[in-house]
C-alpha positions as CSV (number, residue, x, y, z in Angstrom):
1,X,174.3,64.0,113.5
2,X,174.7,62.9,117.3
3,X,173.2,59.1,118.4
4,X,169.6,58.5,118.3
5,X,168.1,59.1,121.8
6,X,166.7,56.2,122.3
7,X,166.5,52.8,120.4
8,X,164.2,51.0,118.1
9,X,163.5,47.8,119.5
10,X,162.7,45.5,116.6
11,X,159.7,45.7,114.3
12,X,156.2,45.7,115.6
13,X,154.4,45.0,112.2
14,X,154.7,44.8,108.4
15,X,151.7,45.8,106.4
16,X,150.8,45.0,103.0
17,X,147.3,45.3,101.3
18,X,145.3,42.1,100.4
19,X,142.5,41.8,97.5
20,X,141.3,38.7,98.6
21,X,140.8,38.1,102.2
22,X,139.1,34.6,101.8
23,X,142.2,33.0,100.2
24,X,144.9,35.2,102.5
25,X,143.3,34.9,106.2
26,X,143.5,31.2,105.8
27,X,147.1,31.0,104.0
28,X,148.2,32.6,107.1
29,X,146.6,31.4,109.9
30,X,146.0,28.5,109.1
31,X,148.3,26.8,106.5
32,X,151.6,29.2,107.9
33,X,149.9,28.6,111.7
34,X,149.9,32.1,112.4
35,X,147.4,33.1,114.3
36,X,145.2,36.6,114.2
37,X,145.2,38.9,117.5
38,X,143.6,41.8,116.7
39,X,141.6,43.4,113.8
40,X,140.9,47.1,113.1
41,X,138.2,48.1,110.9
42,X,137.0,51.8,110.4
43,X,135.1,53.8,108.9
44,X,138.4,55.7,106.3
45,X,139.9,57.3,108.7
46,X,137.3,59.9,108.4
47,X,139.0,61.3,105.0
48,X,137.2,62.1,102.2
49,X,137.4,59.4,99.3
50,X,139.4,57.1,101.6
51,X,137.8,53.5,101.3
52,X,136.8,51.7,104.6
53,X,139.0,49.0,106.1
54,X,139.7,46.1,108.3
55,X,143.1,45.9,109.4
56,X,144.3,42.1,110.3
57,X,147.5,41.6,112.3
58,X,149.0,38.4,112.5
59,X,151.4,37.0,115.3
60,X,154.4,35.9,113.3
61,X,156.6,35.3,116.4
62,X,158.9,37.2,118.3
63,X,156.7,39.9,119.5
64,X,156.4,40.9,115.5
65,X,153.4,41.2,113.5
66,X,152.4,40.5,109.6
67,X,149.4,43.0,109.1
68,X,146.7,43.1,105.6
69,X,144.8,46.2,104.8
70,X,141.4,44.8,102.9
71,X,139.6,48.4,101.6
72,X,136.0,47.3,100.6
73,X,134.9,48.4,97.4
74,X,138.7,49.0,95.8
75,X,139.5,46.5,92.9
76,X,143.0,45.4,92.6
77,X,143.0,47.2,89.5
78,X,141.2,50.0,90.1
79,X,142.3,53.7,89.8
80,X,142.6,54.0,93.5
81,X,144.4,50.6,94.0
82,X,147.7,51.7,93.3
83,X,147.3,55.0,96.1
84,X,146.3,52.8,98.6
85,X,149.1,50.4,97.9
86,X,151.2,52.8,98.0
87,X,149.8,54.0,101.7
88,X,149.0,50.7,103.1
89,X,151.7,48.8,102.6
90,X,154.6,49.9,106.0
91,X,157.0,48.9,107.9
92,X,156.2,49.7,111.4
93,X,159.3,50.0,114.4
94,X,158.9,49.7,118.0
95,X,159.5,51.7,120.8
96,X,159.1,51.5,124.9
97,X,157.0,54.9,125.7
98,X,155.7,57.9,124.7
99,X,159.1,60.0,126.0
100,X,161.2,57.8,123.0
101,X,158.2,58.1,120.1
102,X,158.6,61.9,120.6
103,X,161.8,62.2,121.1
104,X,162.2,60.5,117.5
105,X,159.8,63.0,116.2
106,X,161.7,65.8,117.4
107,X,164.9,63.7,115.7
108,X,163.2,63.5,112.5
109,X,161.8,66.8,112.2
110,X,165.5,68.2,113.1
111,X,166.8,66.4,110.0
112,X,163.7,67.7,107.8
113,X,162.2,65.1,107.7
114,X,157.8,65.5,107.0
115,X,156.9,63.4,110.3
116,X,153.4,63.5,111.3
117,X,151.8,64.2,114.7
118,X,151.3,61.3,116.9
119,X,148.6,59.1,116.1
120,X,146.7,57.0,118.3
121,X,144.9,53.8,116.6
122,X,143.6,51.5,119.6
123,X,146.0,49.9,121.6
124,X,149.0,51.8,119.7
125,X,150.5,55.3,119.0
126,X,152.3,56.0,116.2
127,X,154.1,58.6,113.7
128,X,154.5,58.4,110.2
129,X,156.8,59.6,107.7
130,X,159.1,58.3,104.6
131,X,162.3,57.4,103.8
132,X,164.2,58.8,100.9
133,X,163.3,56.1,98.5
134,X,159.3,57.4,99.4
135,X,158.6,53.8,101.1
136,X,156.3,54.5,104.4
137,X,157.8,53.8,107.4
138,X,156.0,53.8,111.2
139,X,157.5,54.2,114.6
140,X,155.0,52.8,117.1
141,X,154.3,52.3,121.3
142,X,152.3,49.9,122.6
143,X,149.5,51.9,124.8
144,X,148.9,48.5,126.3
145,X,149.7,44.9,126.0
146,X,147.8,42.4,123.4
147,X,145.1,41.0,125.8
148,X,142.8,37.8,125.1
149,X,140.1,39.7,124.4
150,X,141.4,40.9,121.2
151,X,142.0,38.0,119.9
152,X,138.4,36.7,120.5
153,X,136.8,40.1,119.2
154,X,139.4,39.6,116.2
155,X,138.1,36.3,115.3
156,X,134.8,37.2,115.5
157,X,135.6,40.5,113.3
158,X,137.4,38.0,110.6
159,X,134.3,36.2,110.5
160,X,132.2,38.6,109.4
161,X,134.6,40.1,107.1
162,X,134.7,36.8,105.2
163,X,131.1,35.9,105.4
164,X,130.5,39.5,103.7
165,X,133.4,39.0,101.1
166,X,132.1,35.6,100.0
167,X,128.4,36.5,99.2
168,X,129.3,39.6,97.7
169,X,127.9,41.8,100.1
170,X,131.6,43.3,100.8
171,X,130.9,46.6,102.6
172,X,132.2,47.1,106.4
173,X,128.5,48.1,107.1
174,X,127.4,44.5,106.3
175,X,130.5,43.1,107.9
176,X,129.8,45.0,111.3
177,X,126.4,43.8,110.8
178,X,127.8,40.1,110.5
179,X,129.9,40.5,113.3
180,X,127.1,42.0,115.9
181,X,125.2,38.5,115.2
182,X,128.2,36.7,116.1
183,X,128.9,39.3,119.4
184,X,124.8,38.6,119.7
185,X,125.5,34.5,119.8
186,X,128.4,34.5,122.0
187,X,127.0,36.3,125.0
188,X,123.0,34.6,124.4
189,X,122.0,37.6,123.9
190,X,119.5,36.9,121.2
191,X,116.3,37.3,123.2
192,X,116.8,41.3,123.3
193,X,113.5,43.6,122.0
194,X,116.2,46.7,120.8
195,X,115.4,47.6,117.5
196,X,119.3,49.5,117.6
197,X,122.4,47.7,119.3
198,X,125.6,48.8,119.4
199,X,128.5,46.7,120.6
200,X,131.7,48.4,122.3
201,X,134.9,45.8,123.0
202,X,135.6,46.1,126.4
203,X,138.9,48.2,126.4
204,X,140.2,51.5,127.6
205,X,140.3,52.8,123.9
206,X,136.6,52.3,124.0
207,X,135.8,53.1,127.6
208,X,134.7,56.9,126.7
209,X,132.1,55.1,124.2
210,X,130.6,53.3,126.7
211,X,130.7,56.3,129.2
212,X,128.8,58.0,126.9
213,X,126.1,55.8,126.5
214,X,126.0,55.5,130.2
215,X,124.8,58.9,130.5
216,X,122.1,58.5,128.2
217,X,119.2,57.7,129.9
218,X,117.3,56.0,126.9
219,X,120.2,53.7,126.3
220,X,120.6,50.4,128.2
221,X,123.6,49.0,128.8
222,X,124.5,45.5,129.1
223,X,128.2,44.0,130.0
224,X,129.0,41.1,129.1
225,X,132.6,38.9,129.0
226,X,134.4,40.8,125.9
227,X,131.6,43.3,125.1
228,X,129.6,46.0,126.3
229,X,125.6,45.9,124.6
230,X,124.0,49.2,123.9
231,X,120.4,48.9,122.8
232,X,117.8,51.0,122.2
233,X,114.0,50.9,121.1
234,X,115.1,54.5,118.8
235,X,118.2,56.1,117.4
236,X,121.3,55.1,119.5
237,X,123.5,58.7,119.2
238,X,127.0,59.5,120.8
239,X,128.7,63.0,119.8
240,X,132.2,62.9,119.5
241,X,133.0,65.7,121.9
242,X,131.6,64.0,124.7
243,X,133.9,61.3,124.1
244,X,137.4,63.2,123.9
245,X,138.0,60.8,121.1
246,X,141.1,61.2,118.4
247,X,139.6,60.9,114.8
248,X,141.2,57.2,114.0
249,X,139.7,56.1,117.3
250,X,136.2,57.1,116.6
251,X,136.2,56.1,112.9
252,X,136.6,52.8,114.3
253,X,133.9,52.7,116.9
254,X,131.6,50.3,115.1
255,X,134.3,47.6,115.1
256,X,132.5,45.9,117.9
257,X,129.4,45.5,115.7
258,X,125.9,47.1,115.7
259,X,122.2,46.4,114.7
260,X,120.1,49.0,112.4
261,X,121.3,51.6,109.8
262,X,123.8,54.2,109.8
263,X,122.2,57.5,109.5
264,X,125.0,59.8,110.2
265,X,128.9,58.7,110.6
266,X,131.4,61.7,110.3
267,X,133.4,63.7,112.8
268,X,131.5,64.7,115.0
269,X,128.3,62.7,115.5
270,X,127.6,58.3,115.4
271,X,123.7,57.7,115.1
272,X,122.4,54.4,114.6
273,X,118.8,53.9,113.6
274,X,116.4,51.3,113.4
275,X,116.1,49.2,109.9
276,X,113.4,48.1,107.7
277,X,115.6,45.3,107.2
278,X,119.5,43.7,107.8
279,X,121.9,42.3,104.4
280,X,122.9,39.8,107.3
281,X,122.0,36.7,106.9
282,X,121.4,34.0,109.6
């Protein structure tokens, strides 16, 4: 077979799946010293059975990244936990653009090899396929670089993900919950009448969130360092299709945080509506 086209350059992260996030988050960051930069949390991907997550990436050094799965509601022992093991736990490879990430598709698929379709997941794009022992393997571009604002929305996201682990609330509902009061407390924001609140981290991943809510004229819209505030006195509602949105993108578009209950979450329609009452506590 002739040369790869174009180089890896290095790993961009390692991912493994952790079943206790209170004990892990502070074995890294704080007894190894490395610290967190950016969190994902969705709602499954979208896919049926598939357990919601929060996805925390570690700086190791060198431009590389140790990254934990936590899927809320799995067990370690649990029928399931061996499947998402299995999926979760990657090596992902860099690459420089989106010319070299599909010309190693095209290489892959060539030497039939089952590669999927790009995949965009925030601030990366990636491919995935296997190597011939079955172990997952990732190549991956940066959309754009690491900014200080994730790592401040990443924080914030680890604190609620913790507070909700340790008082056995564990759900990414109660979590994004967690984390709007945190968002909330950061940017004084606490004397606000909505009885719905969504928050949107000020990035172009999320930009077509917050240009949805724009156009709706019963939304307000607040912007403040890291975050964009929605609130509403009803239902907040964005459709997908006004969005453009790929599906991992939009399953994630409470990471920011929000305020009421989740009436409807699948692929096509978000709508947040006002609650009788919050898990969060203060």
């Amino acid at each position: 077979m002739k040369p790869p086209p174009c180089k890896l350059r290095g790993i961009h992260h390692s991912a493994f799946v952790m079943w206790d996030p209170v004990k892990t988050v502070p074995f890294y960051r704080d007894l190894l010293g490395f610290p967190i930069i950016h969190v994902i949390t969705a709602k499954g991907w979208g896919q049926g059975g598939h357990a919601d997550f929060a996805h925390v990436f570690f700086d190791v050094g060198n431009k590389t990244c140790l990254a934990f799965f936590y899927y809320f509601g799995v067990p370690p022992r649990d029928e399931r936990s061996k499947t998402f093991v299995e999926n979760g736990r990657h090596t992902a490879f860099n690459v420089a653009s989106r010319r070299e990430l599909l010309a190693w598709r095209n290489r892959l698929i060539q030497a039939q090899v089952n590669v999927s379709p790009p995949v965009r997941h925030e601030l990366v794009e990636s491919i995935y396929f296997t190597d011939p022992n079955g172990y997952p393997l990732e190549i991956t571009r940066a959309i754009r670089p690491m900014a200080r604002k994730d790592a401040v929305d990443a924080a914030l996201t680890v604190r609620g993900l913790l507070e909700s682990v340790t008082i056995g609330a564990n759900s990414a509902e109660d979590m994004w919950r967690r984390k709007a009061r945190l968002v909330s407390r950061m940017n004084e924001s606490k004397g606000r009448k909505a009885n719905t609140t969504l928050y949107i981290l000020d990035m172009p991943e999320f930009a077509p969130m917050v240009e949805a809510a724009r156009k709706q004229s019963k939304l307000s819209l607040t912007h403040h360092k890291t975050h964009f505030e929605v609130n509403a006195e009803g239902a907040i509602e964005i459709k997908r299709s006004v969005t453009g949105l790929g599906r991992a993108v939009w399953f994630g578009a409470l990471t920011g945080g929000f305020v009421g209950t989740i009436e409807r979450f699948d692929d096509s329609v978000l709508r947040i509506v006002p609650a009788r009452k919050t898990s969060a506590s203060g």
